[in-house]
C-alpha positions as CSV (number, residue, x, y, z in Angstrom):
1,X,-6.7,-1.5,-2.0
2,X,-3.7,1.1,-2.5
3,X,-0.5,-1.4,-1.8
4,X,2.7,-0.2,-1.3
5,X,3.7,1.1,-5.3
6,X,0.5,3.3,-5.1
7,X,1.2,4.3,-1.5
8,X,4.9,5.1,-2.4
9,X,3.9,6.8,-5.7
10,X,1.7,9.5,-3.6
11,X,4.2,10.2,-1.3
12,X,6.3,10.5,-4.0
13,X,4.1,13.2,-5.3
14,X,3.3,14.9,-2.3
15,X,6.4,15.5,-0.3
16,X,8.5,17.9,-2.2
17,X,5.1,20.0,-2.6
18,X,3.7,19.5,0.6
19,X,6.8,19.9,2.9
20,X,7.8,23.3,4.0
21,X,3.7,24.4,3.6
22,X,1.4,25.2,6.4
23,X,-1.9,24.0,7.5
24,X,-4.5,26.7,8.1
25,X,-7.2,25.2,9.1
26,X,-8.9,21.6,8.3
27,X,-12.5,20.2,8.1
28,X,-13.5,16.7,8.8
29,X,-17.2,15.1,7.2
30,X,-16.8,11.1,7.8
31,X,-17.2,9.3,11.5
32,X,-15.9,6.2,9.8
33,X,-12.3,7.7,8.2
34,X,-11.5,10.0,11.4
35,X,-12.7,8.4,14.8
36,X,-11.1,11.5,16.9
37,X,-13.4,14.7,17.2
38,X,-13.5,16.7,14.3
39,X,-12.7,20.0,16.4
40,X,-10.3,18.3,18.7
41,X,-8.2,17.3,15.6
42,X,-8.7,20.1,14.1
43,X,-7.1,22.6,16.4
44,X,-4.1,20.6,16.6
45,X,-3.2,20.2,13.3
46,X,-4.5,24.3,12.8
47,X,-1.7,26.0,11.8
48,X,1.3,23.2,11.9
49,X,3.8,23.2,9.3
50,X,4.5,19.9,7.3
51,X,8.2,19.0,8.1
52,X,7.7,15.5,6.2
53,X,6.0,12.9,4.2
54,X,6.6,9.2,4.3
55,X,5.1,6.4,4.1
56,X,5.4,3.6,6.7
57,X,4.0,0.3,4.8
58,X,1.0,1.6,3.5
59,X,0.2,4.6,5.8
60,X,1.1,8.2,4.5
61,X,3.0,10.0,7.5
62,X,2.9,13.4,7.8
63,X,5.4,14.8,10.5
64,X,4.1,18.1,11.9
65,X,5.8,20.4,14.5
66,X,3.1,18.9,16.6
67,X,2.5,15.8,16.3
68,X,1.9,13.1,13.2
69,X,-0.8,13.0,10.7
70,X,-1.0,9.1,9.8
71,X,-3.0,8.3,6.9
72,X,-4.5,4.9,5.6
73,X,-6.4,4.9,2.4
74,X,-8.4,2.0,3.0
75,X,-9.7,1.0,-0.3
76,X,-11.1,3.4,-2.4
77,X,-9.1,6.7,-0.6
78,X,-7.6,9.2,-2.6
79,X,-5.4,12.2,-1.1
80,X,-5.3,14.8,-3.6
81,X,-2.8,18.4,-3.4
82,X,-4.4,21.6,-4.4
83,X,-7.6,19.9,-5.7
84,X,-11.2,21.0,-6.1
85,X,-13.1,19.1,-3.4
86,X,-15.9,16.9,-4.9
87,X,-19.0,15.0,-3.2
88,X,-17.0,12.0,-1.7
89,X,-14.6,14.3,0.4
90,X,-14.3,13.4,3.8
91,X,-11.7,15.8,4.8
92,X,-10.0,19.1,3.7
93,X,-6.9,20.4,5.1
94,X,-6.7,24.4,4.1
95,X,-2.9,25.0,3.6
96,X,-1.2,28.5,3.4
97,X,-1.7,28.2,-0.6
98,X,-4.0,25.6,-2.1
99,X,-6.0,22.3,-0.5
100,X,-5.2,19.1,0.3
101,X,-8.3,16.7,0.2
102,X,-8.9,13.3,1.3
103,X,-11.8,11.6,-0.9
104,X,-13.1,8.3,-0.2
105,X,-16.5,6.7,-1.9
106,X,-16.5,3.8,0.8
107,X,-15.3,5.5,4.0
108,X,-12.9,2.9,4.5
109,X,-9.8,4.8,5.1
110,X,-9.1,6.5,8.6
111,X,-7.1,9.5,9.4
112,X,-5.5,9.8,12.6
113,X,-3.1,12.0,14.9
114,X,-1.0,11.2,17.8
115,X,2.0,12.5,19.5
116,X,4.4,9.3,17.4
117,X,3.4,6.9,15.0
118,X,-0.3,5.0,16.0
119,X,0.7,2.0,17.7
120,X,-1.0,-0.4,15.0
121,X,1.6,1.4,12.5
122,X,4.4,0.6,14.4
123,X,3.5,-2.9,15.3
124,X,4.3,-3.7,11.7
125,X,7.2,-6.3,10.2
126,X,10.1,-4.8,8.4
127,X,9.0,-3.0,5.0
128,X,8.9,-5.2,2.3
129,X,10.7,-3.1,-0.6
130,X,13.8,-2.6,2.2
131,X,14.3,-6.4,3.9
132,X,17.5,-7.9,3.7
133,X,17.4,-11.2,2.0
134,X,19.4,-12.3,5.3
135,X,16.3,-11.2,7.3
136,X,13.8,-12.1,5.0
137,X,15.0,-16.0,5.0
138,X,15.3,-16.4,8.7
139,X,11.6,-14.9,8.6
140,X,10.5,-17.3,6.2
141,X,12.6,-20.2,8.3
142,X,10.5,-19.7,11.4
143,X,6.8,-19.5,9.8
144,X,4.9,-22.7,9.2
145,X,2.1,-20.9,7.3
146,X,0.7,-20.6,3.8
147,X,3.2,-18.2,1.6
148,X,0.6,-16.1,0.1
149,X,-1.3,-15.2,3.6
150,X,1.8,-15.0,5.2
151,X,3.0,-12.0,2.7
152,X,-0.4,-10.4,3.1
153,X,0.1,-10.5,7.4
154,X,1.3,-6.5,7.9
155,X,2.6,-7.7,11.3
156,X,5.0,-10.3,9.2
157,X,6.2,-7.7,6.2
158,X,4.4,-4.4,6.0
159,X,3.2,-2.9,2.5
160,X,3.0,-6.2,0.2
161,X,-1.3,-6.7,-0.7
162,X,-3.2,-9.1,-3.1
163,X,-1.9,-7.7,-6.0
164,X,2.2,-7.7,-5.9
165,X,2.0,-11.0,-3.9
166,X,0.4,-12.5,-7.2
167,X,3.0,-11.4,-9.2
168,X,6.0,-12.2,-6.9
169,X,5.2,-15.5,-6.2
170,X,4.4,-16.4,-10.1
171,X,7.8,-14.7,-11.2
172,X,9.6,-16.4,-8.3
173,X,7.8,-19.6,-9.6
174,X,5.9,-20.8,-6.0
175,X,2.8,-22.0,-5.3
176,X,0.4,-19.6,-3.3
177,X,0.0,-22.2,-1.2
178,X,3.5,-23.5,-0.4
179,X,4.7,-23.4,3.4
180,X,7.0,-20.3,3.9
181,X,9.8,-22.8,6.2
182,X,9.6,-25.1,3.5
183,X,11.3,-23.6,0.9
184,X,14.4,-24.3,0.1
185,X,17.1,-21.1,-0.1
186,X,17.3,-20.6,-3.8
187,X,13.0,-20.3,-3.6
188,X,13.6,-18.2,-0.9
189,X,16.0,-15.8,-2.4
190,X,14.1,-15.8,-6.1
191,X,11.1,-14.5,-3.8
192,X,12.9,-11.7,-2.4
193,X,14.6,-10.6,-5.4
194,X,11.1,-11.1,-7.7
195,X,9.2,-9.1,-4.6
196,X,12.1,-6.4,-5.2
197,X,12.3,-6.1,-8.6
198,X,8.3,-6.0,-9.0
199,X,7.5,-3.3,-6.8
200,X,10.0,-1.4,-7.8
201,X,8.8,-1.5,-11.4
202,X,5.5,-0.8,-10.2
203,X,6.8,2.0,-8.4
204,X,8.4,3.6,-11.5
205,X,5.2,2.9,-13.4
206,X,2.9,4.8,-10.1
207,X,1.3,1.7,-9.4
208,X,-1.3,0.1,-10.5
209,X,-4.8,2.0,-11.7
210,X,-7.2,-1.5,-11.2
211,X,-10.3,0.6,-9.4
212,X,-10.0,4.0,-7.5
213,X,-6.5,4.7,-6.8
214,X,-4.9,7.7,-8.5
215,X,-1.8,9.7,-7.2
216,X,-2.0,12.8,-5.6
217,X,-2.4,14.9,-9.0
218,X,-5.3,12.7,-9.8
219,X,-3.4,10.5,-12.2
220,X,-3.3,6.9,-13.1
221,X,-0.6,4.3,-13.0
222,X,0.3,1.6,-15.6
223,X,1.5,-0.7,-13.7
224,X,-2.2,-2.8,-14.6
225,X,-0.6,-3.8,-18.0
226,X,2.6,-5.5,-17.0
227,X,0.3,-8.2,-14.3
228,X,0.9,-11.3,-15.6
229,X,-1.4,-13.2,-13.3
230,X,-3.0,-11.0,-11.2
231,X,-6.7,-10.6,-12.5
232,X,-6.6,-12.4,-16.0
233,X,-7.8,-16.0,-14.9
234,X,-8.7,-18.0,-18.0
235,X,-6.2,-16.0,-19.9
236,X,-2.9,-17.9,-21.0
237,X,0.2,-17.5,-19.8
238,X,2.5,-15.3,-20.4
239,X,5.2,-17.4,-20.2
240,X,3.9,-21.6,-20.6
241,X,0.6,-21.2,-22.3
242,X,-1.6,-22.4,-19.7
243,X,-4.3,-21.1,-18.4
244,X,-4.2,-18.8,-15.4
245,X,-6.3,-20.1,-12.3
246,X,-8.3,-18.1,-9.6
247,X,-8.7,-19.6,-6.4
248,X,-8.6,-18.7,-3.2
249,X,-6.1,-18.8,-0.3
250,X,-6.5,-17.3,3.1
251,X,-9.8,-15.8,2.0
252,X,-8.5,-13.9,-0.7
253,X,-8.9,-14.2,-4.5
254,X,-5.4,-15.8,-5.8
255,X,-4.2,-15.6,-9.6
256,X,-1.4,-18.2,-10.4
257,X,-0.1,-20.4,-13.5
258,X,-0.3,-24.6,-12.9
259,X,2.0,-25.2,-14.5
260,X,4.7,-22.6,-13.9
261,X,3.8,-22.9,-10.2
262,X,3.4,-26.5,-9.1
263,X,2.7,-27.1,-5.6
């Protein structure tokens, strides 16, 4: 699933093309990605201008005159500018020069409008590439929970997924499985600071390219090569020689060193 990097990286690549233009007209082909009727949503987004896109955690926010346009790429979406629309498109937005297309295989995104940002968008903890450290310890201070699920909870710090909470927590040196209120300050502040620092490299790199996810020109990130845990169990590492472990934590495949990350 797109995490913040590759969320941040297509904004990145959309908004100074995509601001300023106008939507013409749009056509929706997936039930499952846009739960609103197709000509209800059309007609209100028909002929809006885009006055900005952000991204709030991993939702792609486009302000309109009328309006937002929040979009979620689920795991496999892909939201391309001024591309040729191929057979897993699940919505085309005409604009006053060009297309911009939302493809998804797996119909797990969702595409939504409202009048502000969706309530289950703004429900969401503090962005995790912005925190403080001072409001990222007292966080931490206050949860008695697993470390790893914790990061991955979008209503405790939005954007972080499977991926750059593997890397954090190996360079910050801490166990996936560690109790967030346990750790001491310095832990605490090597978290933040590794979470920092890692997806901002990822971010200058356009993400990571592991399965579907390409920016909105249809490029890959690099991102993938610099993982020094994440998807290379049985592989030694990088920085003791042991060998990396998969297990899992909070339902969800977890890469660390043994040694490097003692419990």
């Amino acid at each position: 699933m797109p995490e913040l990097p590759e969320v941040e990286t297509v904004v990145r690549t959309l908004a100074p093309r995509l601001t300023g233009r106008r939507i013409v007209n749009a056509k929706f082909f997936s039930h499952h990605v846009i739960r609103q009727d197709f000509a209800t949503l059309a007609r209100r987004v028909r002929k809006q201008p885009v006055k900005s896109v952000t991204r709030h955690g991993k939702f792609i926010v486009l302000e309109l005159d009328n309006g937002v346009l929040s979009i979620h790429l689920g795991m496999t979406g892909k939201l391309l500018l001024d591309s040729e629309p191929g057979a897993y498109a699940r919505a085309i937005f005409e604009l006053d020069h060009g297309l911009l297309v939302y493809d998804d295989i797996r119909h797990f995104g969702r595409i939504e409008w409202s009048t502000k940002l969706p309530e289950r968008a703004g429900a969401l903890g503090p962005d995790a590439l912005d925190i403080p450290l001072a409001d990222f310890l007292k966080l931490l201070k206050k949860r008695h929970a697993r470390i790893k699920p914790l990061l991955l909870n979008q209503k405790f710090l939005r954007g972080m997924g499977n991926i750059y909470t593997d890397e954090a927590l190996f360079e910050a040196h801490i166990h996936p499985r560690a109790i967030a209120s346990s750790l001491s300050k310095e832990r605490a502040t090597r978290l933040h600071r590794a979470m920092v620092d890692i997806l901002s490299t990822a971010i200058r790199l356009k993400g990571s390219s592991v399965s579907d996810y390409v920016d909105a020109d249809g490029e890959k990130g690099s991102f993938q090569l610099q993982h020094q845990v994440y998807g290379r169990a049985g592989e030694k590492c990088p920085t003791c020689g042991s060998a990396i472990r998969r297990i899992v934590v909070g339902q969800r495949g977890t890469h660390y060193c043994p040694k490097c990350q003692r419990s």
